[in-house]
C-alpha positions, 0 to 999 in steps of 0.5 A: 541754753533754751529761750528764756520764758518770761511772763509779764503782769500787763494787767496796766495796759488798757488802764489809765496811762502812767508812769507804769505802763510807760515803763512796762512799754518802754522797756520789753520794747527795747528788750525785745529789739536787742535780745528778743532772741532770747526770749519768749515773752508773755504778757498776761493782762485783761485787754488783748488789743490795749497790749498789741497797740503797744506791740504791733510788731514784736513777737509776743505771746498774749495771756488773757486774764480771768479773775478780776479779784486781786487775792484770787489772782495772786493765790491761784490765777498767776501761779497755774498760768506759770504752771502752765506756760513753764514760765522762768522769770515772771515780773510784777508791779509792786506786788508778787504772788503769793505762791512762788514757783518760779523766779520773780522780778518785781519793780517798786517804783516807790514807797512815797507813802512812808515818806509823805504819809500826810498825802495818804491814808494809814490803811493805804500805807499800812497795806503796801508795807505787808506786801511791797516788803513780802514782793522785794523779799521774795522777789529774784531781781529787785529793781526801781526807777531811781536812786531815790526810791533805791535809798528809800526802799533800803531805809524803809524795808532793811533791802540791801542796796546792792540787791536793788538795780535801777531801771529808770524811766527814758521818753517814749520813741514818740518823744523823741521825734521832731514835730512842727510846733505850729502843727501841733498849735493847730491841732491843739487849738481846733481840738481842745480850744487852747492856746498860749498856755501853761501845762501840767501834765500828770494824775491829779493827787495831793502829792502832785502840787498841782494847787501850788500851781493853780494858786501861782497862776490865779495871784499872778493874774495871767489869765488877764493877760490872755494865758491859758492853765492847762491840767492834764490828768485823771482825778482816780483818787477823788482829790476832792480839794483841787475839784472844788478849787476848779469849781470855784474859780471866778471870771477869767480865771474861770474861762482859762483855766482848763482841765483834761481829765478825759484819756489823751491819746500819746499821740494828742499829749505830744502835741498838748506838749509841743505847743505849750508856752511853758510846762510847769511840774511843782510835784512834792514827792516823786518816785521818778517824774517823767512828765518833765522829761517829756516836756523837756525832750521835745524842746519845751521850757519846763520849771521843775520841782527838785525834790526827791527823784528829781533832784537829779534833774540838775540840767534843769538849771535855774528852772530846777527849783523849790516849787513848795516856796510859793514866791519863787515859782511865782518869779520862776513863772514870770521871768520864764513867760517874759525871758524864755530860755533860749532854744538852743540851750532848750536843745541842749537840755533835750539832749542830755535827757537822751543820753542819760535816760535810755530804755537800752540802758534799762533792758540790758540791766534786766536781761543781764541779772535774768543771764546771771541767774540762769547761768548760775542755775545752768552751772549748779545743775551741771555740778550736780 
């Protein structure tokens, strides 16, 4: 059989850093690496150098992107580069084409807007109904990042679970590499004046919680104990009320509290992480939630949140909590600060992460459902 042709929506790479470029990169690296043989693979986005920082080494094909306008791009820009190229599969974001002529993959990675609609607006939910529903129906290989968002997209939209396969989430390789923690204090306090700090590590959204946090803190009164809260977060959706609460912080508070809303190289993030005093991660809703994987897998202590995706986060154990209950993650907070977790219970936390969440994993889902059709297809065309 020929290679395989797949074009990829890179369109991400260049942007703000998230969950979706993380997933995007994570997995065709490992894709690349164990059966790239198989595949000429393309990536279409608007930043060339953003998508070869992420692939410096492996063999891929750059297709730049023209139109800036959504509708353009899915009725006419992707279908003629698919014309164009002979692609075979081309995998999508959410949102597919309008115009198929090939085989669509597409990952929703969440449909948290049905199940929270308090955090979003009826147009932003009713808009990614129509087309998250048209994509999934439309699409070939339906995958997610979580046996969560699988149930929800089964319970909202009527997809058959077994149609949908999970691909979820794994650290990054930069994760997954030993670094001195002293280094890393270093660096963090010569570059960005912090030190003996909490982190939170993620998009400033309502969802996200990070006010629970802030308000944790300030009742607390760590900061008179000379503790740093760290936010590490673009504000894109404008969350106007944890701005004006950053604002309005008074005193110490004021001083100690930091946030960093600029873009953080993975680099400068791993050493934000290593040299956190604790990381704390009191999301509402998630789809997945990597921060606290990344935290964790290099070794940090990390409260986290045991609603939706992460309720399978059980190795968490006593830091595995309800972080909406304001009393307990204030408890959570203080006897992790006075008591933390020993650091070979931490190494054992890393590395139960590192064997339940592998990019590996999820490449060899995705290769082998793009397989199974081909061979399908190859078997029907040799019958006829």
């Amino acid at each position: 059989m020929k290679k395989i042709n797949l074009l990829v929506d890179a369109r991400i790479f260049g942007g703000e850093g998230q969950g979706t470029l993380t997933y995007i990169s994570g997995l065709y690296h490992a894709l690349l690496k164990n059966y790239g043989d198989d595949y000429n693979i393309y990536f279409a986005s608007y930043d060339q150098a953003a998508v070869k920082k992420h692939f410096k080494k492996e063999c891929i094909h750059f297709i730049p992107l023209k139109s800036r306008n959504r509708l353009w791009l899915w009725l006419q820009e992707y279908p003629n580069l698919i014309r164009k190229y002979d692609i075979d599969f081309a995998h999508f974001q959410y949102i597919t084409p309008f115009i198929k002529n090939c085989r669509f993959i597409v990952t929703t990675h969440d449909v948290l807007f049905n199940d929270f609609a308090e955090s979003f607006s009826m147009t932003y939910a009713q808009m990614r109904n129509i087309l998250f529903k048209h994509s999934l129906k439309n699409s070939d290989i339906r995958l997610t990042v979580s046996e969560y968002s699988k149930n929800a997209i089964h319970r909202h939209y009527g997809i058959p679970t077994e149609s949908i396969q999970v691909t979820p989430n794994a650290p990054m390789d930069i994760y997954l590499k030993k670094i001195d923690r002293q280094k890393s204090k270093a660096l963090v306090q010569q570059k960005y004046g912090l030190q003996q700090y909490i982190l939170y590590v993620s998009r400033i959204e309502k969802r996200k919680n990070q006010l629970q946090l802030l308000k944790a803190y300030t009742e607390l009164k760590l900061s008179e104990h000379n503790i740093q809260l760290v936010f590490v977060g673009n504000d894109t959706l404008n969350y106007e009320a944890f701005s004006a609460q950053i604002k309005n912080l008074k005193g110490q508070d004021r001083t100690n509290v930091h946030w960093i809303s600029d873009w953080v190289s993975n680099e400068d993030l791993t050493h934000i992480y290593n040299a956190a005093q604790l990381f704390v991660y009191p999301s509402k809703a998630e789809g997945y939630g990597i921060p606290p994987i990344e935290s964790a897998v290099l070794g940090i202590n990390t409260i986290c949140s045991k609603a939706t995706a992460m309720q399978d986060y059980h190795f968490f154990g006593d830091n595995h909590i309800d972080t909406d209950n304001l009393e307990l993650l204030k408890a959570c907070i203080l006897k992790n600060l006075r008591n933390p977790t020993p650091d070979n219970a931490l190494q054992k936390i890393a590395q139960t992460i590192q064997q339940k969440y592998t990019w590996n994993h999820s490449a060899t889902v995705l290769h082998q459902n793009i397989l199974q059709l081909q061979m399908a297809a190859h078997t029907k065309k040799v019958a006829i």
